[in-house]
C-alpha positions in Angstrom: -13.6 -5.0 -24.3 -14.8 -6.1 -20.7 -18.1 -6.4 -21.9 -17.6 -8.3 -25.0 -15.2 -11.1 -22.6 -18.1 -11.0 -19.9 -20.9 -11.8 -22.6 -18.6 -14.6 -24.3 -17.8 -16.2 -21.1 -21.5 -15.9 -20.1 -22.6 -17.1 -23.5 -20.0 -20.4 -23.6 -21.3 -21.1 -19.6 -24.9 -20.9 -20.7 -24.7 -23.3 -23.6 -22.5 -26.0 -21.4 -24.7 -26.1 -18.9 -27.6 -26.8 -21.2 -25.7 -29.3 -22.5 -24.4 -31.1 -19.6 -25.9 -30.2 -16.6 -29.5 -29.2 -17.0 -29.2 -32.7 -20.9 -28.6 -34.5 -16.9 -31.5 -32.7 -15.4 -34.1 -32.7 -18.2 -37.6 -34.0 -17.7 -39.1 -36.3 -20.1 -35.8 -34.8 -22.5 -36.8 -31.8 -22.2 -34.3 -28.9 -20.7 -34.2 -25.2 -20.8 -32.9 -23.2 -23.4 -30.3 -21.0 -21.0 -29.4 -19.0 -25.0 -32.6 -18.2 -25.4 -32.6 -16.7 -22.1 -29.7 -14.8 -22.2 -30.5 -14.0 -25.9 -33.5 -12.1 -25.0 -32.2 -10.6 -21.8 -29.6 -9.0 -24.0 -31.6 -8.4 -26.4 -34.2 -5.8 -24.2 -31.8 -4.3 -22.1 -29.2 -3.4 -24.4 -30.9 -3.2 -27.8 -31.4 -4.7 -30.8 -27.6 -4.7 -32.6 -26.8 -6.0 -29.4 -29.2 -8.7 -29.0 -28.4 -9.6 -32.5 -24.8 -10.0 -31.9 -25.4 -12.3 -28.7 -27.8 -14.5 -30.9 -25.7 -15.2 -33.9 -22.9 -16.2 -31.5 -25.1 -18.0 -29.3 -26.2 -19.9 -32.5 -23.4 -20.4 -33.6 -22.2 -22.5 -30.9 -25.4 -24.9 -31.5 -24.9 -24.8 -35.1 -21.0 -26.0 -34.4 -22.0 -28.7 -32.2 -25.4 -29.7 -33.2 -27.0 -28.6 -36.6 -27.3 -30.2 -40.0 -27.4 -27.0 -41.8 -25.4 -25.2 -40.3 -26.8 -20.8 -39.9 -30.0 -22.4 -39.1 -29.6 -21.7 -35.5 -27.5 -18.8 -36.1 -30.3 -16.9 -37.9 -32.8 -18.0 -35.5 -31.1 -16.8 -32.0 -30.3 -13.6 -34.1 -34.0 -12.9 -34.6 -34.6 -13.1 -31.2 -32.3 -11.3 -30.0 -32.9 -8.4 -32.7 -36.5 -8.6 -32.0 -35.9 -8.3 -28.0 -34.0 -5.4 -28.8 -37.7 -3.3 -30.2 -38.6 -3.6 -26.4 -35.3 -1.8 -25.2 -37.1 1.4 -24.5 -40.1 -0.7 -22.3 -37.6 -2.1 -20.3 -37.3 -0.8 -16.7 -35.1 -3.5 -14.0 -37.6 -3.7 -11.5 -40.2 -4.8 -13.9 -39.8 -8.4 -14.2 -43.0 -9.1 -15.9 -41.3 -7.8 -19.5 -38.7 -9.8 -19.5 -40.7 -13.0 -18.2 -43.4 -12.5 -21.1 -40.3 -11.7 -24.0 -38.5 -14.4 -22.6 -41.6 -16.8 -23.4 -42.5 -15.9 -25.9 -39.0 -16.1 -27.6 -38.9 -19.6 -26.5 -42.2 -20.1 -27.7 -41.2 -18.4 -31.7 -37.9 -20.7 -31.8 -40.0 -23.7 -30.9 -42.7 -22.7 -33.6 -39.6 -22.3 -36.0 -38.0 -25.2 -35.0 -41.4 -27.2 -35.7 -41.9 -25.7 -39.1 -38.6 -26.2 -40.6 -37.8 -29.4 -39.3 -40.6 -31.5 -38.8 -44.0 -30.0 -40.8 -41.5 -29.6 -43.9 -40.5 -33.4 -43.5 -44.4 -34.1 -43.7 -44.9 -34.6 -40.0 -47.7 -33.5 -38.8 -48.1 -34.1 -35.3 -48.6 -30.2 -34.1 -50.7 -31.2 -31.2 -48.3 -33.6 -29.8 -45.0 -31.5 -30.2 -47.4 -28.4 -29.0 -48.4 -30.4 -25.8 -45.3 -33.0 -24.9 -42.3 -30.3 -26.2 -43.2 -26.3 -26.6 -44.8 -26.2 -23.3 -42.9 -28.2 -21.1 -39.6 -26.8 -22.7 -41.4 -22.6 -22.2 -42.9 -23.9 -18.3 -38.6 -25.2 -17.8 -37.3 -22.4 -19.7 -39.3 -19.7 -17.2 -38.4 -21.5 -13.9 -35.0 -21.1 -15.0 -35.2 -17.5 -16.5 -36.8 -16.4 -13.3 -33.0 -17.2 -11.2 -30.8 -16.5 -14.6 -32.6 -13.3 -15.2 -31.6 -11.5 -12.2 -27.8 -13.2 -12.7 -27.7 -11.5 -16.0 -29.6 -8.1 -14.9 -27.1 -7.6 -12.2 -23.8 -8.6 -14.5 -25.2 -6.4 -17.3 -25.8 -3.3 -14.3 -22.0 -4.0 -13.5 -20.7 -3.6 -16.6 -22.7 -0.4 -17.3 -21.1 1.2 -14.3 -17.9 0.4 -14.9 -18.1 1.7 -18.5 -19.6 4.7 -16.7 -16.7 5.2 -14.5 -14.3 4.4 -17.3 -16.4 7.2 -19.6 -15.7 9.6 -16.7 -12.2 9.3 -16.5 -11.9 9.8 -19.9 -14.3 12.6 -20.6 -13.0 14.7 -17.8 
């Protein structure tokens, strides 16, 4: 139960600081995406049913606030999160390279997404411009960012194991 509260609480300060603070701090409008972040991160350390779990819920939230249809988003942090998940046994918490390239390139797949349902769809073609003046200044952002959040969400997540640990113990005993 601890964990579920402490990913929730994380989840709902990610997204309202991507939407305040960091809308406030954008460059050119573009900000980081702190759920995809914490979507992936999730997603590799603790697996793919959980990854999956902190996506739709982290979608959710975007869908509630900002989608037309709404699931879109829902579907698409769940992906990520689930596909995170494959790299659960390839994940060690001193390597930060992992989680720096699966972090990218999650960013990089929702931007992709984002591009092909909502604008090439619409008959907008302009891949080279959202390529060059959106997915890469939002995946350079996203990575400065990820590189301080990581290490916020690696040491929460170490918590939580070792409490459920010591709680196990008491219990098994």
């Amino acid at each position: 139960m601890r964990r579920k509260i402490s990913v929730a609480l994380m989840i709902v300060i990610c997204f309202f600081l991507q939407t305040t603070l960091f809308k406030s701090l954008s460059f050119s409008s573009i900000s980081p995406n702190l759920l995809i972040i914490v979507t992936a991160s999730f997603g590799f350390m603790r697996g793919q049913k959980e990854g999956m779990f902190i996506g739709f819920f982290s979608g959710l939230l975007v869908d509630a606030f900002f989608a037309n249809v709404f699931g879109f988003y829902a579907l698409l942090y769940m992906y990520v999160g689930w596909v995170n998940g494959f790299f659960k046994k390839h994940f060690f918490p001193d390597d930060i390279a992992l989680p720096m390239l699966l972090i990218s390139g999650s960013d990089f797949f929702y931007n992709i997404t984002i591009y092909f349902f909502r604008f090439l769809f619409r008959s907008r073609f302009s891949f080279g411009f959202y390529l060059l003046h959106i997915i890469i200044p939002e995946l350079v952002y996203t990575l400065l960012i990820s590189i301080l959040l990581y290490f916020v969400i690696l040491k929460i997540n170490q918590k939580l194991e070792e409490i459920e640990k010591r709680s196990a113990g008491k219990f098994g005993s």
